[in-house]
C-alpha positions, 0 to 999 in steps of 0.5 A: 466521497464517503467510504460506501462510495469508495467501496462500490468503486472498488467493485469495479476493479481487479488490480490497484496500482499502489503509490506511497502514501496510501501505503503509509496512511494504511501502515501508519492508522491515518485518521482521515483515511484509516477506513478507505485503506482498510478497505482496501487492503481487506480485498487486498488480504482475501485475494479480490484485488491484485496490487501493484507498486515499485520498489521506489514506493519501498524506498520512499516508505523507509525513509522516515522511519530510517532517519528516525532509528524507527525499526519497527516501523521499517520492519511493517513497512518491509512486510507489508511490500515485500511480504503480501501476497496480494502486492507485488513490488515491481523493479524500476526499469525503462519500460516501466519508467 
């Protein structure tokens, strides 16, 4: 899917349910998907799209830069899930487990 495509999907939708690696494609410039997750997060940033994600998908983000001593790196990621607007970080619990 080219990203003409991927963006008339989004079209499509309101809300995105956020899993890790997206999260990490976006804050770390992946090549293959820099274009796709800009894209996203642009409608994220102007409003036209509601993230969702868990407090698990912080975790799993922090691990790396954690076990490399990459603060920085932890600090992005702490923004981005923590400090967006646009992204809401739910709490694990059993109903949404």
């Amino acid at each position: 899917m080219g990203l003409k495509d991927f963006s008339k999907k989004l079209d499509k939708y309101s809300t995105l349910a956020l899993d890790t690696a997206p999260i990490i494609y976006f804050i770390e410039a992946n090549p293959t998907y820099e274009a796709f997750v800009n894209e996203a997060f642009q409608r994220i940033d102007q409003g036209e799209i509601i993230a969702f994600t868990s407090i698990l998908t912080l975790t799993e983000t922090l691990v790396f830069p954690l076990e490399k001593n990459l603060e920085p790196l932890a600090k992005n990621y702490k923004k981005l899930l923590l400090g967006t607007s646009g992204i809401s970080s739910l709490e694990i619990t059993a109903p949404i487990a």
